[in-house]
C-alpha positions in Angstrom: 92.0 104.8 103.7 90.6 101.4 105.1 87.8 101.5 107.6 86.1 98.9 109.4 82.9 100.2 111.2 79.9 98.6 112.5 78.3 99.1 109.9 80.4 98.0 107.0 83.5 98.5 105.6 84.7 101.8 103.6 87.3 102.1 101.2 89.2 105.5 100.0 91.3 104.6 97.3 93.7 107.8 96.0 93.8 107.3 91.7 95.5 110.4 91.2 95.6 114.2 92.8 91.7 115.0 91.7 89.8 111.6 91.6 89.3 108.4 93.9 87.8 105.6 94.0 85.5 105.2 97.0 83.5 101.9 98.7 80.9 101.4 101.0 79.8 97.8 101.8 76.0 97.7 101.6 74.2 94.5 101.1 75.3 92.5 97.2 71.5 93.1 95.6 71.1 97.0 96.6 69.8 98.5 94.2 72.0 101.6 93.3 69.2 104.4 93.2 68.9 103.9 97.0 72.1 105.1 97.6 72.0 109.3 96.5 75.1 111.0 96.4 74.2 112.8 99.7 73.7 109.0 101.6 77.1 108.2 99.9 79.2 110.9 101.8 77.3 110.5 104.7 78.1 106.7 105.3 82.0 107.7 104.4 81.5 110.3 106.5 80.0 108.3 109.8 82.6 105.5 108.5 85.8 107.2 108.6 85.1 109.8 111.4 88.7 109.9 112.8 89.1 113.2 115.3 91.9 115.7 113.3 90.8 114.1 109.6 88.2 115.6 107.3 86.7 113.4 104.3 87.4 115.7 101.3 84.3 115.4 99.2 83.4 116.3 95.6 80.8 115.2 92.7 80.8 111.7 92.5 81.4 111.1 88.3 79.8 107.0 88.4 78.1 104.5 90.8 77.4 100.7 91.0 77.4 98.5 93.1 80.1 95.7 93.0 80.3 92.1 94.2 83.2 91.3 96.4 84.2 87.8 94.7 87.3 85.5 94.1 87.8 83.7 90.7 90.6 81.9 89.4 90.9 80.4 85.9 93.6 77.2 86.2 95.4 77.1 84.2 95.6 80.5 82.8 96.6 78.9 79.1 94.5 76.5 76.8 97.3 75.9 74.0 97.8 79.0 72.4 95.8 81.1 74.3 96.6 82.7 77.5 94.7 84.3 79.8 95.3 87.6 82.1 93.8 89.9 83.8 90.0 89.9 85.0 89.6 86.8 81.9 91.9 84.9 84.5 91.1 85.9 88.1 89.2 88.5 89.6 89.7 89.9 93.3 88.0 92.2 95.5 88.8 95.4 95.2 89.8 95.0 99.2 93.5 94.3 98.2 93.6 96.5 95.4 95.6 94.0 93.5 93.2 93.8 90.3 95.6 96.1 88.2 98.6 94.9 89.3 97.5 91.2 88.5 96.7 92.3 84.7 99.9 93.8 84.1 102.2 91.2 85.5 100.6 88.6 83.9 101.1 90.7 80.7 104.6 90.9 81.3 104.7 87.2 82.2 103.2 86.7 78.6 105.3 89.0 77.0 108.4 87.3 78.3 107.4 83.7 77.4 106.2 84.8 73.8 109.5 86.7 73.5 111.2 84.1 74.2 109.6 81.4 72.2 109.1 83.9 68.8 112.9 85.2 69.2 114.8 82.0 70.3 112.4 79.3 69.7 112.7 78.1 73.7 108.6 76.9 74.1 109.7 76.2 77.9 108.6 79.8 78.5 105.0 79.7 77.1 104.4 75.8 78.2 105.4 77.8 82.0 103.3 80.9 81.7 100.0 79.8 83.9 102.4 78.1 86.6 104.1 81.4 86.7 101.4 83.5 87.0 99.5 81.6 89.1 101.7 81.6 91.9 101.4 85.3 91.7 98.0 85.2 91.4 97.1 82.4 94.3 99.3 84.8 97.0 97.6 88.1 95.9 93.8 86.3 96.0 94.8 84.7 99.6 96.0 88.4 100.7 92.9 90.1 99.1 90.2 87.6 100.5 91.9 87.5 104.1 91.6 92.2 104.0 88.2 91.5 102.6 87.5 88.9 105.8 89.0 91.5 108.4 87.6 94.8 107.1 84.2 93.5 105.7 80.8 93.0 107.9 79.1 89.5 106.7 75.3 88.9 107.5 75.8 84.9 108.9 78.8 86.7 111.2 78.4 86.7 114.9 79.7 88.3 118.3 82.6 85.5 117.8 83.8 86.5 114.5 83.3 90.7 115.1 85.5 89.6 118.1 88.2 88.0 116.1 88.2 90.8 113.4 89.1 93.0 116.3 91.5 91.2 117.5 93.3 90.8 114.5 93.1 94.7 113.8 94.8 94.9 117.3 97.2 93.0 116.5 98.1 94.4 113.3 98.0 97.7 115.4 100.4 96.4 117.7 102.6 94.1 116.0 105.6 94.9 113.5 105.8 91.9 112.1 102.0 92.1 111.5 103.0 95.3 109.8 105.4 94.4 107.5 103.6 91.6 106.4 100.7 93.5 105.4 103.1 95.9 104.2 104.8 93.6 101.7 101.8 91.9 100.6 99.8 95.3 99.8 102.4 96.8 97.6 103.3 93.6 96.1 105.5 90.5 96.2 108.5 90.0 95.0 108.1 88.9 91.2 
C-alpha cells in the first residue's frame, strides 16, 4: 500500500502473512525516540485513511529511521572483484527493488563465473558490471521517479504538489500509465 498524503508519504510493504515492513516519511535527522509506537500507527493511520479499509496493526518488532538515497558503484567489477547488492547500488525502499537488485546481480555473477571456471570464456566476467548495470540504471530511474511522486520534499512548492497530483491522476486514469508502472514494479525483463 502506497500513500501520498499531505503530510508525507506512507509505505505498507506485505513480507509474509504475519509481518510488514511499514514507512512513514518524517524529516532525514529525526531522531527515532520521537516517534513511539502509538505516533507510528497514528500517522499510518491519518495516512492511509481510505473509507471500507482498516490498517491492521500489531507490535512493531524494530525502528529506525532510513535515508531515502540513490548510489551506484560504476563499474560494479575492479578485476577480480565484483560487486552486488547494497556494495554496488542502493535504492530507496520506494521501488522496493533493493532485494531483487542483490539477487540478479548474483545470478549475473554466477553465470559469468560459471562460465569462465567451466569453459574458460572470460567474455562473461569482463561483461558482468555492463550487464548488471543496465539492470540496475532502469530499477534506480524507476525507484527515484516513485520516490519523487509519492514523497513530500521541504524546497517543494504549490507547483511541484501540483505536478505530483497530476501525475497520480494520470496514472489513475491511464492504462498505459498502468502497465508501465506495472512492469517496472515487478521487474524488467532480464
Amino acid at each position: 500500500v502506497y500513500a501520498h498524503h499531505e503530510r508525507g508519504f506512507a509505505l505498507l510493504s506485505l513480507r509474509s502473512a504475519t509481518r510488514s515492513r511499514l514507512y512513514v516519511q518524517c524529516a532525514h535527522d529525526e531522531d527515532v525516540a520521537g516517534w513511539p509506537d502509538d505516533r507510528i500507527w497514528e500517522e499510518l493511520r491519518l495516512r492511509t485513511a481510505l473509507d471500507g479499509w482498516e490498517l491492521n496493526e500489531g507490535p512493531i518488532l524494530e525502528k529506525g529511521v532510513t535515508g531515502m538515497r540513490s548510489f551506484v558503484a560504476e563499474p560494479m567489477q575492479h578485476g577480480r572483484l565484483f560487486l552486488a547488492g547494497d556494495a554496488a547500488h542502493i535504492v530507496p525502499p520506494t521501488g522496493a527493488k533493493g532485494l531483487n537488485l542483490a539477487a540478479s546481480d548474483v545470478l549475473y555473477a554466477s553465470e559469468a563465473l560459471t562460465a569462465f571456471f567451466k569453459h574458460g570464456n572470460p567474455t562473461a566476467v569482463a561483461g558482468y558490471s555492463a550487464k548488471a548495470l543496465a539492470r540496475v540504471w532502469k530499477a534506480e530511474r524507476f525507484s527515484w521517479s516513485l520516490t519523487r511522486l509519492m514523497h513530500r520534499f521541504p524546497e517543494d512548492g504549490p507547483f511541484e504538489r501540483a505536478m505530483q497530483v497530476a501525475e497520480l491522476d494520470y496514472i489513475a486514469s491511464s492504462r498505459a500509465a498502468q502497465t508501465s508502472i506495472a512492469e517496472n514494479y515487478i521487474g524488467l525483463p532480464v
